[in-house]
Each structure stands twice: as C-alpha cells, then as structure tokens.
C-alpha positions in Angstrom: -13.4 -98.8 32.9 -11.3 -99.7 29.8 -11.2 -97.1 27.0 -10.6 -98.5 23.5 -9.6 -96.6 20.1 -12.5 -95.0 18.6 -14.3 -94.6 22.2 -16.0 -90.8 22.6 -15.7 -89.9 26.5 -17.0 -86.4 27.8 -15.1 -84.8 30.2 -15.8 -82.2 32.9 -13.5 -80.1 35.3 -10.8 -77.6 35.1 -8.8 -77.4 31.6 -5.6 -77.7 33.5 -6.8 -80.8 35.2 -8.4 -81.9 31.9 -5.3 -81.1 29.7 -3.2 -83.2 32.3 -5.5 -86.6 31.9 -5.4 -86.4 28.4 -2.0 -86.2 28.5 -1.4 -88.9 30.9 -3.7 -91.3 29.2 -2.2 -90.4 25.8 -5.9 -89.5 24.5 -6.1 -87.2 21.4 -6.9 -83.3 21.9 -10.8 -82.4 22.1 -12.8 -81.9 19.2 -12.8 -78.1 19.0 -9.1 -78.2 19.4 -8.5 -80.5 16.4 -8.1 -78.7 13.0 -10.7 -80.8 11.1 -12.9 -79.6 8.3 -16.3 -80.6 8.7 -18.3 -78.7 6.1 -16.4 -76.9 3.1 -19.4 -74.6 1.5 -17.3 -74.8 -1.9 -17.2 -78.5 -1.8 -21.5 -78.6 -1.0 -22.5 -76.3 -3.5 -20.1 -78.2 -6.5 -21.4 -81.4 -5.2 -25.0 -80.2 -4.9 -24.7 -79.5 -8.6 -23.2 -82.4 -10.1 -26.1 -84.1 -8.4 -28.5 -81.8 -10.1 -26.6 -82.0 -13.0 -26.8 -85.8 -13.2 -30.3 -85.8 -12.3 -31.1 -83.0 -15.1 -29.1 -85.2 -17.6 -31.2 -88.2 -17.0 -34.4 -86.6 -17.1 -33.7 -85.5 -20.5 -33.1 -88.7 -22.2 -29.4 -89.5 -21.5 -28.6 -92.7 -19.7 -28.3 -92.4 -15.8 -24.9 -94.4 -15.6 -23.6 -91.6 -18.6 -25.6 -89.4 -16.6 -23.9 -90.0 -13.1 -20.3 -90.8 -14.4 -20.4 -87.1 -15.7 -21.2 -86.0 -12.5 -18.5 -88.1 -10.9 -15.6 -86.6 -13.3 -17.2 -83.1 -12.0 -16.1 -83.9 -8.6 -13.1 -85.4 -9.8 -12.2 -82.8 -12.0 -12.9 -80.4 -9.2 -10.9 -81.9 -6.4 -14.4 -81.7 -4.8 -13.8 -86.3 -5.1 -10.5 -87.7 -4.0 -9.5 -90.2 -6.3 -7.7 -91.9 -4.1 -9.8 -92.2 -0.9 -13.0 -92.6 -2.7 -11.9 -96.5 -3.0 -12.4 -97.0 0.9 -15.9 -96.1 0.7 -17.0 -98.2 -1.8 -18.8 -101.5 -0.3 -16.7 -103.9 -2.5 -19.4 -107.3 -1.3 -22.3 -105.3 -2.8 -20.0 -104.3 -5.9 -19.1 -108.4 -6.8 -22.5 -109.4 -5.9 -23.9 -106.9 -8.1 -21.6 -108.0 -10.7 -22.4 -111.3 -10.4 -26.1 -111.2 -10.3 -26.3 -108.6 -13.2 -23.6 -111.5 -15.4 -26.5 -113.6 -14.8 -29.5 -111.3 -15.8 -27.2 -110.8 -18.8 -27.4 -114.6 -20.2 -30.2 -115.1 -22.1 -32.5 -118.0 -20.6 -32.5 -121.5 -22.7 -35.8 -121.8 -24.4 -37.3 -124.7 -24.0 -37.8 -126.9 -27.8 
C-alpha cells in the first residue's frame, strides 16, 4: 500500500507500537495530539454578526456590495479575517470570468438604425 501526503490512515494497537510506526514512517502526530484550533467561539459569534450585519444593512436600502465590504473590514478590523491568507481562498477563474462577463453586460448593445 503506498501512502501519499494528504492521505488520512486510522490506526489500531498499542500507543507504543503506534508511536513507533509513525515515527518510522515519518507520519505526522494524530489529530488529538496536534495543537490545532478548530472552532474559536470569539471568532463565530464576530463573524456571525458581520453576516447579520451585512444582511441587516441591505435590507434597509444600502447596496449589498457596500453592505458586505462593511462586513468584510469587520473581520478585518477584528483579526477575525486574515488579510493575508484570505487570498488563497479566493477562486481567482470564477473572479476573471466574472469580470469579464460583467465588462460585457456593462457595454451598452448597438442599436440597430
């Protein structure tokens, strides 16, 4: 069996004998041995209510982009949003062909004389 990067495996048996193959096969430590935040409750509730917020904003008349980009600088503002990393999420195809299909919803259409 060949184990790639990224592969899950579940392992049973003693920890000692357990510890040993992970060292062997230079595996990373278990999940509930890694020091990973999952869930921050702090995080949740302020992005829970920049949502709202947005969503409040728009429903009363002010433009959803305006409406959203506030909530957005909440996040940002809050450290809830990193900056930086928020880039790698961002599905940059959709983003051009967005951008090009709304360029050409922009142009008015000739009118025929």
């Amino acid at each position: 069996m060949k184990i790639s990067a990224g592969d899950v495996i579940l392992l049973s048996g003693k920890e000692e004998d357990i510890a040993e193959f992970i060292s062997q096969m230079s595996l990373a430590p278990p999940m509930h041995k890694r020091d990973i935040r999952i869930l921050s409750w702090r995080d949740g509730l302020i992005s829970l209510g920049a949502l709202a917020l947005a969503v409040a904003l728009s429903e009363l008349g002010l433009d959803i982009v305006y409406a959203f980009l506030i909530a957005v600088l909440i996040l940002v503002a809050t450290r809830t949003l990193n900056f930086k990393s928020m880039y790698q999420y961002v599905e940059w195809q959709i983003v051009v062909f967005v951008g090009g299909a709304s360029s050409r919803w922009a142009r008015p259409s000739p009118v025929p004389v």
